[in-house]
C-alpha positions in Angstrom: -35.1 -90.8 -82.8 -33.3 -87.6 -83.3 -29.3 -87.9 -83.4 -27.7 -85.2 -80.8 -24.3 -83.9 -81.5 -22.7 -82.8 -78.3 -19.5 -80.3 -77.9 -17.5 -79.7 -75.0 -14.4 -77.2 -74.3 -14.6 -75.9 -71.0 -11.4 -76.6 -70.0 -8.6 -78.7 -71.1 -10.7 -81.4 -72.6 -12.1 -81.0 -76.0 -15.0 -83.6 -76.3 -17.6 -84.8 -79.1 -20.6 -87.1 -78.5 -23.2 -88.1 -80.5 -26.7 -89.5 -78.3 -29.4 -91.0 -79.5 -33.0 -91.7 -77.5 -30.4 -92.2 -74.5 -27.6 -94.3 -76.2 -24.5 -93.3 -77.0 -23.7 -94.0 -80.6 -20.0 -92.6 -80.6 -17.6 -90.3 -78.9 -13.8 -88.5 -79.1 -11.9 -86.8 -77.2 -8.6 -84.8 -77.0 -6.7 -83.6 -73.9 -4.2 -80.8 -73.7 -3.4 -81.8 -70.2 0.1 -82.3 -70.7 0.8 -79.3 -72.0 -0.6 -77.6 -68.8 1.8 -80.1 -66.8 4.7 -78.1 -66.1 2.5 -74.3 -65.2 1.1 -77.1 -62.4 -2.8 -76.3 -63.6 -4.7 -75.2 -67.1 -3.2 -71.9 -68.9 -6.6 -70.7 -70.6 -5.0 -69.4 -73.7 -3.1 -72.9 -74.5 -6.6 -75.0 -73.9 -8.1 -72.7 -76.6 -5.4 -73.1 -79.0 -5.6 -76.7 -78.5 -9.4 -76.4 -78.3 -9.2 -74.9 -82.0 -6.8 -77.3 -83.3 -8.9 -80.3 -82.1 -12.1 -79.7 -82.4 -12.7 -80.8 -86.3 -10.9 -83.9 -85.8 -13.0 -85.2 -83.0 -16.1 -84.2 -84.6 -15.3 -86.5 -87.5 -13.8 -89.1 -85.4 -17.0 -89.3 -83.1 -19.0 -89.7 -86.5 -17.0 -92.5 -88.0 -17.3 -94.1 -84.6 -21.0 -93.4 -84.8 -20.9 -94.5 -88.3 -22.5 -91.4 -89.0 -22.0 -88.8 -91.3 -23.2 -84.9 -90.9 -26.8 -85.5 -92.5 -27.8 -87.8 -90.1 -27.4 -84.7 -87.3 -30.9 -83.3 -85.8 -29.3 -81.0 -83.4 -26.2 -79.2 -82.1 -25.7 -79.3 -77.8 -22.3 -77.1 -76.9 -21.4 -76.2 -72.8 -21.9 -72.5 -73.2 -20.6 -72.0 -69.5 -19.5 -72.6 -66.9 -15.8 -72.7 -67.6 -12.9 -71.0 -68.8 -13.7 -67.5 -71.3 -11.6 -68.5 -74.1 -12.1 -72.1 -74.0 -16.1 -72.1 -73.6 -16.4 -69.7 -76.8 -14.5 -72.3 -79.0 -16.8 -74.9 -78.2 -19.9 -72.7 -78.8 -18.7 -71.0 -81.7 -18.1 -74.3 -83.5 -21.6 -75.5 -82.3 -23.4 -72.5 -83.8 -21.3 -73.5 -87.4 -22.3 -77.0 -87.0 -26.1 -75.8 -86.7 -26.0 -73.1 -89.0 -24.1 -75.5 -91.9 -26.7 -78.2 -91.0 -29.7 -76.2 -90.4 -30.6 -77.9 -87.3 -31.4 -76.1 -83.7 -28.8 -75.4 -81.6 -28.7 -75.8 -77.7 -26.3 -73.8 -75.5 -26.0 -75.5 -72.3 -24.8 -75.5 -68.9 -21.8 -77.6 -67.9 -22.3 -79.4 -65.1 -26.0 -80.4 -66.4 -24.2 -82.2 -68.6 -22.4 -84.4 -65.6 -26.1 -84.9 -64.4 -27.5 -85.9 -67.6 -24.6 -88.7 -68.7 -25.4 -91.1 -66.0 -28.5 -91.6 -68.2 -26.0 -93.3 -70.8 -24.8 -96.0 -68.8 -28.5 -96.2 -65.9 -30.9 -95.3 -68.0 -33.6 -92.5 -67.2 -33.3 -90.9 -63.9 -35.7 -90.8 -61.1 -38.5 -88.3 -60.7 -36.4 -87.2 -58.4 -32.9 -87.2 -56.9 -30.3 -85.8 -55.2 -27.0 -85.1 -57.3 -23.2 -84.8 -55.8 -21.3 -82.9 -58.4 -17.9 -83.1 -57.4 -15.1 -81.1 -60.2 -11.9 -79.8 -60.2 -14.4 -76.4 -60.2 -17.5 -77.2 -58.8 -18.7 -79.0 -56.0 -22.8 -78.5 -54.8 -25.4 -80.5 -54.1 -28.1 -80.5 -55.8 -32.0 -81.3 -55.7 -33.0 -82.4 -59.5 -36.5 -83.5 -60.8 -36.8 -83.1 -64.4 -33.5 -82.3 -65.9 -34.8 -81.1 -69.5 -37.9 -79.6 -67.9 -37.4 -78.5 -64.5 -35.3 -75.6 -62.4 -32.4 -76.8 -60.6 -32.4 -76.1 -56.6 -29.1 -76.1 -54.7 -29.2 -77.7 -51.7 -25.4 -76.6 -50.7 -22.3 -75.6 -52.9 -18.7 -74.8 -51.9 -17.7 -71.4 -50.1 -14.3 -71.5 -51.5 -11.9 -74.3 -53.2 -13.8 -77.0 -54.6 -12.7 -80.7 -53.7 -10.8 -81.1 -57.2 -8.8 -78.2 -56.4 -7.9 -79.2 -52.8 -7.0 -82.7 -54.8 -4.4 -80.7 -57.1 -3.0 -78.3 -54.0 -2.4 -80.8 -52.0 -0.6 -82.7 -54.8 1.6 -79.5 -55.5 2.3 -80.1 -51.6 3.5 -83.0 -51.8 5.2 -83.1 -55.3 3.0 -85.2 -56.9 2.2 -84.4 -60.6 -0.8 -82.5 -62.0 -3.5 -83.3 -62.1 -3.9 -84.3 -58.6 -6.5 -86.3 -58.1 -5.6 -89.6 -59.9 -1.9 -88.7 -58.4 -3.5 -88.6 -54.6 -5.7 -92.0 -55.6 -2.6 -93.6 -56.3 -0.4 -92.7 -53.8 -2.8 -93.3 -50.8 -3.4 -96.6 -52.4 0.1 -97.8 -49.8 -1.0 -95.3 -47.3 -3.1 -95.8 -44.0 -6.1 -93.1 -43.9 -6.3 -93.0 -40.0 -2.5 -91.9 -39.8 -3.4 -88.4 -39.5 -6.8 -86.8 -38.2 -7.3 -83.8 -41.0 -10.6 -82.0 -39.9 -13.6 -82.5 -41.8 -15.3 -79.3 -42.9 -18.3 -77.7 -42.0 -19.5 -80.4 -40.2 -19.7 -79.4 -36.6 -23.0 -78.4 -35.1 -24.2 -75.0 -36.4 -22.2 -75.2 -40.2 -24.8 -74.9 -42.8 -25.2 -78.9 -43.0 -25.2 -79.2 -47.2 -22.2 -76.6 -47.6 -19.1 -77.3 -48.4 -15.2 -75.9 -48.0 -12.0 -77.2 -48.7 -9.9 -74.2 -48.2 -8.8 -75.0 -44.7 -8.7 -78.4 -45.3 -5.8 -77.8 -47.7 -3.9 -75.5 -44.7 -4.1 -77.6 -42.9 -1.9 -80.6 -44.7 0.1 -77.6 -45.4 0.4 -77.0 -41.9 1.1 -80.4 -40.9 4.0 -80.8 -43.7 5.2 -77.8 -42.7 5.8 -78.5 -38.5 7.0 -82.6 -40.2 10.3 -83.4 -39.6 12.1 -85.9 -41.8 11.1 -86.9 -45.0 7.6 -86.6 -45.8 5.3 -89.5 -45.4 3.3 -89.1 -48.7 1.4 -92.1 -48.7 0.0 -91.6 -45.3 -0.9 -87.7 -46.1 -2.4 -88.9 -49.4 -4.3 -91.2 -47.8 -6.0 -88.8 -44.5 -6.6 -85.6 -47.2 -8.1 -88.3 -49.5 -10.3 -89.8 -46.8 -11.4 -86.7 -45.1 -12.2 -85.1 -48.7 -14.4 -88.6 -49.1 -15.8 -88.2 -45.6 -17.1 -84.5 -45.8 -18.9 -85.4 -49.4 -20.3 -88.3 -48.6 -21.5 -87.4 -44.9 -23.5 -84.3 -46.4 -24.7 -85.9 -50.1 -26.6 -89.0 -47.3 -27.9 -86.5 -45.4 -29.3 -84.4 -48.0 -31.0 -87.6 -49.4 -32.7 -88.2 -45.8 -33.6 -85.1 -45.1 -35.6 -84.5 -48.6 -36.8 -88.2 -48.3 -35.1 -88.7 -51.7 -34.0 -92.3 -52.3 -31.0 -91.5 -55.2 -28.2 -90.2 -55.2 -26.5 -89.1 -58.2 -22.5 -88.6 -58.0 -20.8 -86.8 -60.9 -18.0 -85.2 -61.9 -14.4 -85.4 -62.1 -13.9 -86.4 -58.2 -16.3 -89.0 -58.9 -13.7 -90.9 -60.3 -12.0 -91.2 -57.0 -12.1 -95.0 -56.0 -12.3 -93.8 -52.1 -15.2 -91.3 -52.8 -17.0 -94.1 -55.1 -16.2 -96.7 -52.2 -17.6 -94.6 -49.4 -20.3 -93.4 -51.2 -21.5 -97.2 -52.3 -21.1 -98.2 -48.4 -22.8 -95.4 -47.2 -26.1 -95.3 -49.2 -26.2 -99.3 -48.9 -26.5 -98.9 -45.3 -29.0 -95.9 -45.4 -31.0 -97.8 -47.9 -30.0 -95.0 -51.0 -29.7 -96.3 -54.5 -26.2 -94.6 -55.5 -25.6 -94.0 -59.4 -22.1 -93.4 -60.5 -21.6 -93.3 -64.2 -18.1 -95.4 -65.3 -15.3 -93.6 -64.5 -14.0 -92.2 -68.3 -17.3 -90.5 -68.3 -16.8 -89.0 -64.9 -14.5 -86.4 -66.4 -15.3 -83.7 -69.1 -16.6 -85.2 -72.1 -18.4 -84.7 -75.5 -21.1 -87.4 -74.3 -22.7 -85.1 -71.3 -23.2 -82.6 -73.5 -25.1 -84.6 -76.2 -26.8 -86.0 -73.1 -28.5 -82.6 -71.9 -29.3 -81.6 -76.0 -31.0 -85.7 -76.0 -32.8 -84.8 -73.2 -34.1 -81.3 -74.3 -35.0 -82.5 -78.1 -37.1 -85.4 -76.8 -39.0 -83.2 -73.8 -39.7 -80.5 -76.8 -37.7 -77.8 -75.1 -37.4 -74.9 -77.5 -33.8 -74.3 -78.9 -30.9 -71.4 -78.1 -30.3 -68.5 -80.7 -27.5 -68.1 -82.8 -26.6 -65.4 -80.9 -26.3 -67.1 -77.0 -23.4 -66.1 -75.8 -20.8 -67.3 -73.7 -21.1 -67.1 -69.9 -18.5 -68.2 -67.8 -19.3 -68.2 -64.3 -22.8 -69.2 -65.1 -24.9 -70.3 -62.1 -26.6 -73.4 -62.9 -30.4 -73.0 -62.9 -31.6 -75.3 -65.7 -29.7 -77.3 -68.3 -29.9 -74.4 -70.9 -27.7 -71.3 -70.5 -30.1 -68.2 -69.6 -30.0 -65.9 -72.7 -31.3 -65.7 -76.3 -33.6 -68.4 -76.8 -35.2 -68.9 -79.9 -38.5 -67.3 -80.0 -41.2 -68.9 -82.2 
């Protein structure tokens, strides 16, 4: 089967995966999170400095734990967007070298396919068809998949404004917890009592568009709360009610969307997917509603090389045709289909 080399730098994460037919054969990755610790979130021009600086190593240390070398390479799949300007063009530019050097094809595709596709690593194939929850520290929608190599992606319902993995790392900042937020929230809420204080859950009273997200006011209002609190702050508890009203909202809507589109799998990805309440809630949830819920294991939750060789493994083996040498880097791109829109290799 044809051997998948997968790069991903979208953010502070520079990841290398190599798939095969579904498996993964070998992986790295760096992090240049703790350089971003003390500016309380990711300075783009330090992630692409670190982006350059790691990317060769973790492309030779995902081949020796492939036992691989560069001959046994078929293709090239690199995140050419979303994310960060600088960061995403490191990641691409080193992916069209890789495919150039090797002569193989190259595919330029979109980020959070990639969280979609990597559940296939640790389930297996995914359903016909299925309802994915991709929760990030920049993304959070709900999506209707069918084919993920072959087929457009329809959004059910995205965010109007902060996506959950932002509230996460506000509402740390709130309450002096360190970045990133999320695994600092899980943590503290851990000794906390989630009923202690009634945050609202958004867009969820009658008449909000029922598969659309925001967590904008959410965040005001712990600020609020904190800010009419006397005495010193009860962290745990606060950690605890954001944590379970952020759990609440997703969940809630992802079931729905799953019984109203008679869909009997749900897919939750991303970063928040880590959460151990959101994974909790979710399992409870679709066991009672009769859903089949697929989480992939928690270190693949996060931005990694693996996705990305995912969504190239998936795209080799349905015979989609390749990205040019000359795709560019988008950005803010709106995900559609697992390849970036752009120059696609004609012929």
């Amino acid at each position: 089967m044809p051997v998948v080399l997968g790069i991903e730098t979208s953010c502070d994460e520079t990841g290398v995966g190599i798939v095969a037919d579904g498996v993964l054969l070998g992986d790295a990755l760096a992090t240049s999170m703790d350089e971003h610790a003390r500016f309380g979130g990711v300075v783009p021009e330090i992630a692409a400095r670190a982006h350059l600086h790691a990317i060769t190593p973790m492309v030779r240390h995902a081949l020796d734990r492939a036992g691989l070398g560069f001959a046994d390479i078929d293709a090239v799949a690199a995140t050419a967007g979303p994310g960060l300007a600088t960061a995403v063009q490191v990641g691409l530019a080193a992916g069209k070298a890789y495919a150039l050097t090797l002569g193989v094809p190259l595919y330029g595709v979109h980020h959070l396919a990639g969280h979609a596709a990597v559940d296939v690593l640790d389930h297996g194939p995914l359903p016909a068809r299925s309802v994915a929850l991709i929760v990030s520290g920049g993304h959070t929608s709900l999506l209707l998949l069918g084919d993920l190599a072959r087929d457009p992606v329809v959004h059910l319902g995205d965010t109007a404004d902060d996506a959950a993995g932002e509230a996460f790392d506000k509402v740390a900042r709130l309450l002096g917890l360190p970045y990133p937020g999320g695994p600092a929230i899980d943590a503290a809420a851990r000794h906390g009592d989630p009923t202690a204080i009634a945050f609202p859950r958004p867009m969820t009273a009658p008449g909000d568009l029922p598969y659309r997200f925001s967590f904008s006011g959410l965040k005001t209002a712990v600020a609020r709360w904190t800010e009419r609190h006397h005495g010193p702050l009860p962290v745990a508890d606060i950690a605890a009610s954001f944590q379970e009203a952020v759990a609440d909202t997703l969940t809630r809507k992802a079931v729905a969307a799953c019984r109203g589109h008679d869909i009997d799998t749900l897919l939750l990805v991303g970063g928040v997917a880590a959460n151990s309440r959101v994974r909790a809630l979710a399992q409870q949830r679709c066991h009672a509603a009769g859903i089949t819920l697929r989480v992939p294991a928690p270190r693949l939750c996060t931005d990694n090389g693996a996705m990305i060789a995912a969504v190239g493994d998936l795209l080799v083996r349905a015979g989609v045709g390749p990205s040019a040498l000359t795709l560019g880097a988008d950005p803010n791109a709106v995900l559609t289909r697992a390849t970036i829109p752009g120059a696609a290799l004609q012929g």
